[in-house]
Backbone bond lengths (Angstrom), bond angles and torsions (degrees), N, CA, C in turn:
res aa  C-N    CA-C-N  psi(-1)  N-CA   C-N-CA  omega(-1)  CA-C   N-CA-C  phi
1 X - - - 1.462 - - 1.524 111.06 -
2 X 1.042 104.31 -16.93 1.958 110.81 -156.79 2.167 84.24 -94.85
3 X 1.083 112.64 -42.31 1.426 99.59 -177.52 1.381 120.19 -72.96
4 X 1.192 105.17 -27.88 1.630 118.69 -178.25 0.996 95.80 -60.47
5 X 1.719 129.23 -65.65 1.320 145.22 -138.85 1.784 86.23 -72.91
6 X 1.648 129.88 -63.70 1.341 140.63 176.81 1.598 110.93 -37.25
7 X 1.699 111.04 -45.30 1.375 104.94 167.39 1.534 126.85 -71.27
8 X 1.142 117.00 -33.87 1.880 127.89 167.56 1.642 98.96 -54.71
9 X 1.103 151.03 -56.68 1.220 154.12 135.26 1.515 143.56 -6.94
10 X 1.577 94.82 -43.39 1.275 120.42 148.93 1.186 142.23 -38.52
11 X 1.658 89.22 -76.11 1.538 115.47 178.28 1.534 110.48 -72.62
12 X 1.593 118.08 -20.58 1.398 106.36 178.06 1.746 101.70 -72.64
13 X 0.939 91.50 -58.72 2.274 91.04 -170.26 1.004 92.94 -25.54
14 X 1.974 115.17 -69.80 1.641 114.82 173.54 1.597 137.07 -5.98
15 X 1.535 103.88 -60.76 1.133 117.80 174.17 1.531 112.11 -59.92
16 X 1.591 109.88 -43.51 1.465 111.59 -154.28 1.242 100.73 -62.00
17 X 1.511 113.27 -60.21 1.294 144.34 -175.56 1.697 100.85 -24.45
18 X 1.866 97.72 -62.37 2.002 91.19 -162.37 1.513 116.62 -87.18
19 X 1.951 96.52 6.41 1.707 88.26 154.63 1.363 135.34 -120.51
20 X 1.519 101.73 35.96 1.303 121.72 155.19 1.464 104.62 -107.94
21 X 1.245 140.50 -27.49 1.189 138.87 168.70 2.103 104.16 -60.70
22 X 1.188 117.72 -25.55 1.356 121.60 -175.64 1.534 108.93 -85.35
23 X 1.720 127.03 -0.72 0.938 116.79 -174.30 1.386 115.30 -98.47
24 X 1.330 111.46 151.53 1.474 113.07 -173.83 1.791 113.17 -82.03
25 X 0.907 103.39 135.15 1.442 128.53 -167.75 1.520 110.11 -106.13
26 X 1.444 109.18 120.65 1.853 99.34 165.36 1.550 111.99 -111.61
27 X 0.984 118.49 123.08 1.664 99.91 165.80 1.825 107.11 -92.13
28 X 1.554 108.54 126.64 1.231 107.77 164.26 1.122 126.97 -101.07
29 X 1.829 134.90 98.50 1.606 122.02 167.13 1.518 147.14 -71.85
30 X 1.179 124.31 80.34 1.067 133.40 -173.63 1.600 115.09 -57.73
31 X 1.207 143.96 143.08 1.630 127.73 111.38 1.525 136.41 9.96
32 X 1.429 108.11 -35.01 1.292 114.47 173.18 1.651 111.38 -114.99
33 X 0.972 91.30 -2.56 2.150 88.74 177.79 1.571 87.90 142.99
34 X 1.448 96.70 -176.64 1.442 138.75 -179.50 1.390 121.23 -87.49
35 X 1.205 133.27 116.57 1.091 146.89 168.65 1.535 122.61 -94.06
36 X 1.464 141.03 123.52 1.630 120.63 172.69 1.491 105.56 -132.34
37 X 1.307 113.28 118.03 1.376 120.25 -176.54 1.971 118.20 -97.19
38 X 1.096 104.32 159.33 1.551 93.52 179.65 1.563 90.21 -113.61
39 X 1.664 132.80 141.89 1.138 150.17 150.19 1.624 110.88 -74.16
40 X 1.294 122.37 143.97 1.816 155.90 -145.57 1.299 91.11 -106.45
41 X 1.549 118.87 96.76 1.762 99.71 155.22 1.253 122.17 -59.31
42 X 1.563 119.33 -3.42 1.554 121.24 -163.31 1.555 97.69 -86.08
43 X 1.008 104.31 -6.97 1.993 111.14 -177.01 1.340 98.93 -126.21
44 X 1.261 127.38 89.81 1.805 124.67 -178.36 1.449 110.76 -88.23
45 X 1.637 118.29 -27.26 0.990 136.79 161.48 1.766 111.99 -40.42
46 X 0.913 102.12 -57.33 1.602 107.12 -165.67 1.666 106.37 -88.10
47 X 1.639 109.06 -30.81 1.113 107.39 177.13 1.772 117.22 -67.93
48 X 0.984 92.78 -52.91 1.625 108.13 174.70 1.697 112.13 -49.41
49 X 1.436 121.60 -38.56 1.335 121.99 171.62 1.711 106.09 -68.18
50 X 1.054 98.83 -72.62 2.067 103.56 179.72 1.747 97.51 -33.91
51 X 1.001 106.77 -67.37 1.839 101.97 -167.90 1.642 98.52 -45.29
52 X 0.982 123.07 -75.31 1.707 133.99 -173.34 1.623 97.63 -47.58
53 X 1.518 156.12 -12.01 1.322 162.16 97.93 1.096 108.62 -5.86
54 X 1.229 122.86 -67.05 1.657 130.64 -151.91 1.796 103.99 -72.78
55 X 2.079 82.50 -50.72 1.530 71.74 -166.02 1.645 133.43 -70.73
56 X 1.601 96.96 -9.59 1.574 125.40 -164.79 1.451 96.74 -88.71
57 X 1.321 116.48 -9.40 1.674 119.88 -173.84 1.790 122.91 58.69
58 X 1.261 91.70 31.39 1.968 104.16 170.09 1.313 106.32 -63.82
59 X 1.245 146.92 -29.89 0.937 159.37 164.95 1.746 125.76 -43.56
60 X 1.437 101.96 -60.92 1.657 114.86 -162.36 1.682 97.01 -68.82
61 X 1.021 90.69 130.70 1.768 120.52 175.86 1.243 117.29 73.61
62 X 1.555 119.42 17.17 1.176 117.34 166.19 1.767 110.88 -82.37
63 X 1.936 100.19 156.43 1.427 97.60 -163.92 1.825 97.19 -89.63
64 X 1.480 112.56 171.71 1.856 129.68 156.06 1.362 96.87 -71.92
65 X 1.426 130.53 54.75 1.903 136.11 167.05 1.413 99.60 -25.67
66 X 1.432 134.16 -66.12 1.337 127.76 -153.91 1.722 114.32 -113.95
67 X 1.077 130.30 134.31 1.449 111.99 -154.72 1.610 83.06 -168.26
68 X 1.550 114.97 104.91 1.374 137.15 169.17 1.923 125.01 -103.83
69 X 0.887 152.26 86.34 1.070 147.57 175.80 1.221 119.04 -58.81
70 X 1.697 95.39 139.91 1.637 123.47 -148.72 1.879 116.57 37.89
71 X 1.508 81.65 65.59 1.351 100.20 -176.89 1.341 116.34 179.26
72 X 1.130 128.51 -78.72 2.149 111.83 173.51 1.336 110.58 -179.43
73 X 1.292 107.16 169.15 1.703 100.86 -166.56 1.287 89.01 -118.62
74 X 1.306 132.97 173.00 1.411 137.77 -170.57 1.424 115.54 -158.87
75 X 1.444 125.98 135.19 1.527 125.89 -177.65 1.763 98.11 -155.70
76 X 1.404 93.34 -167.72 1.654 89.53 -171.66 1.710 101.20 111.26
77 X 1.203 123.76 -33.20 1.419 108.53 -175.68 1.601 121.26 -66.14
78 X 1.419 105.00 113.44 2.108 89.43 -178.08 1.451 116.27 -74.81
79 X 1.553 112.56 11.62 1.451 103.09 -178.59 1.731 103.24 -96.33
80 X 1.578 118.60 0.15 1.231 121.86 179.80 1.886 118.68 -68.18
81 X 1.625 96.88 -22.69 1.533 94.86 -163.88 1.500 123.95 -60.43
82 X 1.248 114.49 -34.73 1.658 142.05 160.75 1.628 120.99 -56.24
83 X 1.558 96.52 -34.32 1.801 107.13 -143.12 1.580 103.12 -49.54
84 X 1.460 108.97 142.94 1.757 120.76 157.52 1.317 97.36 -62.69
85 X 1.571 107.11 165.38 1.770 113.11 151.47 1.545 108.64 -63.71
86 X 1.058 148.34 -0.59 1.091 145.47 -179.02 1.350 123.52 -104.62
87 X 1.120 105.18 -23.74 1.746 115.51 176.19 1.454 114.70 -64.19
88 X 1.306 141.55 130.97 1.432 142.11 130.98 1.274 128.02 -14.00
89 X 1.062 118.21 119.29 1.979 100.32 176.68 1.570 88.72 -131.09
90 X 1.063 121.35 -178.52 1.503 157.68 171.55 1.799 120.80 101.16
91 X 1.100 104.72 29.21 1.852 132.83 -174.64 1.234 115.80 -111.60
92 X 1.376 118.17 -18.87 1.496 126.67 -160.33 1.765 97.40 -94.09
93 X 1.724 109.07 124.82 1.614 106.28 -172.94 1.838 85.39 -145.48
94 X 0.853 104.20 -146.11 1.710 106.09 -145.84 2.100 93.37 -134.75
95 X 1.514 110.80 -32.77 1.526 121.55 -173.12 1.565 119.74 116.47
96 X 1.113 94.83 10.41 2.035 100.10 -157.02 1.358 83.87 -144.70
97 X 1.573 102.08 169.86 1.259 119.43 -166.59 1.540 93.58 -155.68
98 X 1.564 112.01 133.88 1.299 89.48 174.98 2.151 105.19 -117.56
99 X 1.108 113.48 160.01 1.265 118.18 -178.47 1.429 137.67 -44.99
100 X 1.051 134.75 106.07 1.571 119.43 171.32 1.145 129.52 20.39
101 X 1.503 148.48 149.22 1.120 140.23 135.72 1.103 106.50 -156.99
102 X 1.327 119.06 94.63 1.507 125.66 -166.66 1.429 112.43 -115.33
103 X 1.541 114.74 96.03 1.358 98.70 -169.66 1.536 106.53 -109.62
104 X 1.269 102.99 99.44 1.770 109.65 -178.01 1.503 112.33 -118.67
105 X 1.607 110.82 135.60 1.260 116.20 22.31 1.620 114.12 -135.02
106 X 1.427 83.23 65.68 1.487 110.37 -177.96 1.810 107.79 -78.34
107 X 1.365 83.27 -25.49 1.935 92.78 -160.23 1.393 86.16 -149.78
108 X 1.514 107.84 129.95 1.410 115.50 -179.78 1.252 104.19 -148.45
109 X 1.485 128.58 179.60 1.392 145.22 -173.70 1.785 116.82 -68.85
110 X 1.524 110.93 24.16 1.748 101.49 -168.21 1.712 89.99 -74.94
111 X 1.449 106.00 -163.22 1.181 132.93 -145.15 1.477 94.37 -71.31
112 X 0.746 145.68 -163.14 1.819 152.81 150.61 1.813 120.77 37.17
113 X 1.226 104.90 13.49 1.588 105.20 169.20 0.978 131.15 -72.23
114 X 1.028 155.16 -169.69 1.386 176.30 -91.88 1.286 133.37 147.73
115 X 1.737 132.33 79.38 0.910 133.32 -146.40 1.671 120.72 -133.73
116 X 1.621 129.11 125.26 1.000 106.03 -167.89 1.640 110.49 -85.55
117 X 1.095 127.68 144.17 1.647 146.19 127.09 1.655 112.20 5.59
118 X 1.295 119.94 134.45 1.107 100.81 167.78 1.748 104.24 -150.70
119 X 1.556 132.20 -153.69 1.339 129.94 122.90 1.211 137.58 -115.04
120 X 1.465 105.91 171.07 1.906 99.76 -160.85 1.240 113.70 -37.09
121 X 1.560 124.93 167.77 1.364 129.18 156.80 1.735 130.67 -43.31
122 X 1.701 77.11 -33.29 2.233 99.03 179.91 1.839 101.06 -46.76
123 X 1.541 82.46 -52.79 1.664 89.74 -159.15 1.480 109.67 -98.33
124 X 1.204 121.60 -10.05 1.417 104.80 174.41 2.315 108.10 -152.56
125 X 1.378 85.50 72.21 1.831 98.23 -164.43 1.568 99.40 -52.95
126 X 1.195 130.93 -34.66 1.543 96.54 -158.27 1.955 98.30 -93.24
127 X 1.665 106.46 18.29 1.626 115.56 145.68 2.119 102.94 69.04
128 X 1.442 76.93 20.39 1.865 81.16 164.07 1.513 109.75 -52.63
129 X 1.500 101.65 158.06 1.893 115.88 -171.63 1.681 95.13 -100.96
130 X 1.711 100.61 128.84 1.399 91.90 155.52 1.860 138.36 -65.51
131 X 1.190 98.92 127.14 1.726 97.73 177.07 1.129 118.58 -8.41
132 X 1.248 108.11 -73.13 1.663 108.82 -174.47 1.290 131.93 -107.73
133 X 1.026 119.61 -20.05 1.911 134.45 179.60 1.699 111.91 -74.80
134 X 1.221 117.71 88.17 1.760 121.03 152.53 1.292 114.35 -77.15
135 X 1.617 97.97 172.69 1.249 112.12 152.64 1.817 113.46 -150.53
136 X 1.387 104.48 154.31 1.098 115.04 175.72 1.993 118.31 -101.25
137 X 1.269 110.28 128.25 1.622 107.52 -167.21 1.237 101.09 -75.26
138 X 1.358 128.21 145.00 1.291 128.64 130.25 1.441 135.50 -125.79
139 X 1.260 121.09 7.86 1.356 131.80 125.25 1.702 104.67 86.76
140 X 1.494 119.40 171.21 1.408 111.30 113.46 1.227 136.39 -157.51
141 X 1.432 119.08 -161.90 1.352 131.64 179.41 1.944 105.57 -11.73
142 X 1.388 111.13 146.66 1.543 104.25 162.06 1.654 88.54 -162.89
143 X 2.043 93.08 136.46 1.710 106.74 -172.45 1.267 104.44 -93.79
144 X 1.470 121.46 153.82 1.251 131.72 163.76 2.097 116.75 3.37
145 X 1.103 75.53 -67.88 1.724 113.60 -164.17 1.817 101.68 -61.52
146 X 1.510 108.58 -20.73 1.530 103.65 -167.33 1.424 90.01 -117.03
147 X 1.223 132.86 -21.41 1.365 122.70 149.35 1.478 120.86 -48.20
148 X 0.953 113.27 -69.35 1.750 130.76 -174.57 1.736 88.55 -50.79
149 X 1.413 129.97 -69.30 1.461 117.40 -169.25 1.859 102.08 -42.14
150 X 2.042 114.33 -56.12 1.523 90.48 -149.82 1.265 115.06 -73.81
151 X 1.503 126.35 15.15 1.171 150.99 -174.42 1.390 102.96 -90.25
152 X 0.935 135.16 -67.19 1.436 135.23 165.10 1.606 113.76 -39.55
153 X 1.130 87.90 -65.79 1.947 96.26 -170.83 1.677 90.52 -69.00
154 X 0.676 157.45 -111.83 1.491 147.37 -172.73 1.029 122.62 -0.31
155 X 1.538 124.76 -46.23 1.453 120.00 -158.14 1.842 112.42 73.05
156 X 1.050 95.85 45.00 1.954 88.70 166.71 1.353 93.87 -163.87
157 X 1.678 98.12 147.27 1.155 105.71 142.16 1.323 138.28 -142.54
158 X 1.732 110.40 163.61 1.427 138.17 -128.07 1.762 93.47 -86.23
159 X 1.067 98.77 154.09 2.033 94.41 -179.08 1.619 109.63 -92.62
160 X 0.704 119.76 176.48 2.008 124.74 -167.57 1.856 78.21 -62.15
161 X 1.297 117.75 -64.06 1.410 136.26 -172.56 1.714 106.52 -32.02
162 X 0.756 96.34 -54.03 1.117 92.12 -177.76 1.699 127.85 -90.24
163 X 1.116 105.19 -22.70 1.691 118.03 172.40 1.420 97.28 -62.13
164 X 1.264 107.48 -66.62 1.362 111.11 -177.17 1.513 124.43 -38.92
165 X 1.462 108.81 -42.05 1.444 126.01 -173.79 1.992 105.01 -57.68
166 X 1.185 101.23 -76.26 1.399 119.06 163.56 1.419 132.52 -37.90
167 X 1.564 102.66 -23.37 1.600 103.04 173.56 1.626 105.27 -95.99
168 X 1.443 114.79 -33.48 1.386 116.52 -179.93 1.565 113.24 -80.09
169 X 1.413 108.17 -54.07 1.762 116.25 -171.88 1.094 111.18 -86.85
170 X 1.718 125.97 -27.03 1.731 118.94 -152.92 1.387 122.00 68.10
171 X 0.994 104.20 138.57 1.551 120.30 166.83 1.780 137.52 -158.25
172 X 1.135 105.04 -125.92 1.608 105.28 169.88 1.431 121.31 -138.91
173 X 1.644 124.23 44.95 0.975 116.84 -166.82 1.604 141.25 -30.44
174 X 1.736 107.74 -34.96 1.174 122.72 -178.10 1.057 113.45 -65.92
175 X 1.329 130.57 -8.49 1.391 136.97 -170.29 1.337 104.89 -103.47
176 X 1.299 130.82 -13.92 1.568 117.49 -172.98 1.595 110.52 -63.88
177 X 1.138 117.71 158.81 1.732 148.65 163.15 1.907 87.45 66.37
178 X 1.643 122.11 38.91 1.578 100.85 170.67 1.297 80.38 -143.31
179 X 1.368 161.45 0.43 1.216 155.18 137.57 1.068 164.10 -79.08
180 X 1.370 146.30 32.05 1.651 158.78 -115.24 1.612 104.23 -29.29
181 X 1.163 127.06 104.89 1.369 114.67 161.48 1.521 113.83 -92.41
182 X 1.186 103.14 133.80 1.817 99.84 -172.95 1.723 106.47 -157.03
183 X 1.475 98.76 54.60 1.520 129.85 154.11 1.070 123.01 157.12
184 X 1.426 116.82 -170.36 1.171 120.15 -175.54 1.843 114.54 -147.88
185 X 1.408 122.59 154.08 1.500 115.93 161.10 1.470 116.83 -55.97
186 X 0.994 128.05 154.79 1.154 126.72 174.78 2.038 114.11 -130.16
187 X 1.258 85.89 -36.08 1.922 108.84 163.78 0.998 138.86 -179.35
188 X 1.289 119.07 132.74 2.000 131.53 -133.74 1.087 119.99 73.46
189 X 1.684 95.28 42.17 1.592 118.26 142.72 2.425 112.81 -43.37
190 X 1.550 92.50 -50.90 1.128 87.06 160.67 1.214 142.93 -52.55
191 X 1.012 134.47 -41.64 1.512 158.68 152.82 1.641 100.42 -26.54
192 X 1.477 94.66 -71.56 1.640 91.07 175.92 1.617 121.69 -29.86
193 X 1.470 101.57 -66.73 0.951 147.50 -138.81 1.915 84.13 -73.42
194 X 1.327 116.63 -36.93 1.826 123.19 -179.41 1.386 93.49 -80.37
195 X 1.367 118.69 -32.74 1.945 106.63 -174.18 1.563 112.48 -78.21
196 X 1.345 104.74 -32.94 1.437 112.23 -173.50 1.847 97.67 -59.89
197 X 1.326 130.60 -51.21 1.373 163.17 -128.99 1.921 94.18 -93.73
198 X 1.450 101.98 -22.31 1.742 91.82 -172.91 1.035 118.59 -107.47
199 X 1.751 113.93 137.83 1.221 105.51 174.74 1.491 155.47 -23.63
200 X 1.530 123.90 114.47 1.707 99.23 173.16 1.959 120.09 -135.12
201 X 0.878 126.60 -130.51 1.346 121.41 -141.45 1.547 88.26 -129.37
202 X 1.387 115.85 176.97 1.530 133.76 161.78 1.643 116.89 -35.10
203 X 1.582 92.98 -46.92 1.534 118.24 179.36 1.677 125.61 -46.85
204 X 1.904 97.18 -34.22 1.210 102.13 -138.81 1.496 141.25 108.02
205 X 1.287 97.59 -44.70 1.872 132.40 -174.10 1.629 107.88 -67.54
206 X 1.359 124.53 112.71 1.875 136.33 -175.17 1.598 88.41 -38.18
207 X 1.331 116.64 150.53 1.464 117.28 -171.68 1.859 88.91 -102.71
208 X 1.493 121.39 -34.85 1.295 118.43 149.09 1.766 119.12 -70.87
209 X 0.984 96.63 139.86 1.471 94.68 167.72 1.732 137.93 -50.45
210 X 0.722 114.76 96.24 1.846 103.11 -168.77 1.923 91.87 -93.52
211 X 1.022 128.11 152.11 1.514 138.31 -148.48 1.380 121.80 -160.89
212 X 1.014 134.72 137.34 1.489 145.78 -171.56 1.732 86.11 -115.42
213 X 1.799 98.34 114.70 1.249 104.49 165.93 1.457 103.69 -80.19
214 X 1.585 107.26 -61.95 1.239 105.30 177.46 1.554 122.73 -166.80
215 X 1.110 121.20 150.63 1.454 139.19 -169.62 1.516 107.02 -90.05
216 X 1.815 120.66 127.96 1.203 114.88 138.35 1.541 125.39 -172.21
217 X 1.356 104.25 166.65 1.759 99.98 -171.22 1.432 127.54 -67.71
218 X 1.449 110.57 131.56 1.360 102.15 -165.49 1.493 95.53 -94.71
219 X 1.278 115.85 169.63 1.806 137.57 -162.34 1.310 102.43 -96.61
């Protein structure tokens, strides 16, 4: 019984093991450190675009254009790779749009996700993701008391999962079920955490450059 039971045991780690080995991996290199995100099979849509990004190198040397504290950093624009300090960015998209995939509230706005870009509801309602522009949350803190209000004033409510998330980690509550999230950090949370942290302009935009050397899938 004791080997059987040791082999049932076995084969589970087994299992666990080769479907974390099946997950898609990004490494992001910045200027400021390393970032590695895991991609959502629950969003194949978005996953399948980012990978076909990564591997084509749309990515490398584009700048973190928009960068808000206690709130999210943002890149993806291809008109950033060139840009003066003087130029505008957050316009730059690829021509395509790819579809929804909003899986809430399975996947929501906490601290360290992975989120695509989009435009307003005015101009684009059924809330397609731009091609290339994410963002990563970093949010913050929210008490008991400011939960319970945006719950009221909203009309929704938040799952244990997520209350919890937001009171301990922070995030972006206002943003849940209107944004595709379809990953997450996994390590160089710090990293974030130095881009979110640096100075920027009227714009928004790092008054130093913060930069994507380069993007790619790890094995």
């Amino acid at each position: 019984m004791k080997n059987i039971l040791l082999t049932v045991i076995t084969a589970m780690l087994t299992l666990s093991c080769s479907a974390a080995d099946k997950e898609t991996k990004v490494l992001i290199v910045t200027n400021l450190g390393k970032i590695t995100i895991k991609l959502y099979d629950e969003t194949p849509q978005h996953r399948d675009n980012f990978i076909k990004l990564v591997n084509d190198h749309t990515y490398d040397s584009l700048l973190f254009h928009r960068v808000i504290k206690q709130f999210m950093i943002q890149a993806g624009d291809i008109n950033s790779k060139n840009a003066t300090p003087e130029d505008k960015l957050g316009s730059g998209d690829l021509g395509y749009k790819v579809p929804a995939e909003i899986v809430f509230p399975k996947f929501f706005n906490k601290r360290g996700q992975l989120c695509a870009a989009r435009q307003s509801d005015e101009a684009n309602p059924s809330r397609a993701s731009s091609a290339s522009q994410f963002y990563i949350v970093t949010g913050k803190h929210y008490t008991a008391y400011e939960l319970d209000k945006m719950e009221k004033d909203r009309g929704i409510t938040l799952t244990p999962e997520q209350r919890e998330a937001y009171m301990i980690d922070g995030g972006a509550p206002h943003l849940d079920g209107a944004y595709t999230v379809f990953g997450e950090v996994i390590k160089g949370m710090n990293v974030v955490e130095k881009i979110e942290l640096t100075p920027t302009d009227g714009s928004d935009r790092p008054i130093k450059d913060v930069r994507i050397k380069t993007m790619k899938l790890l094995k």
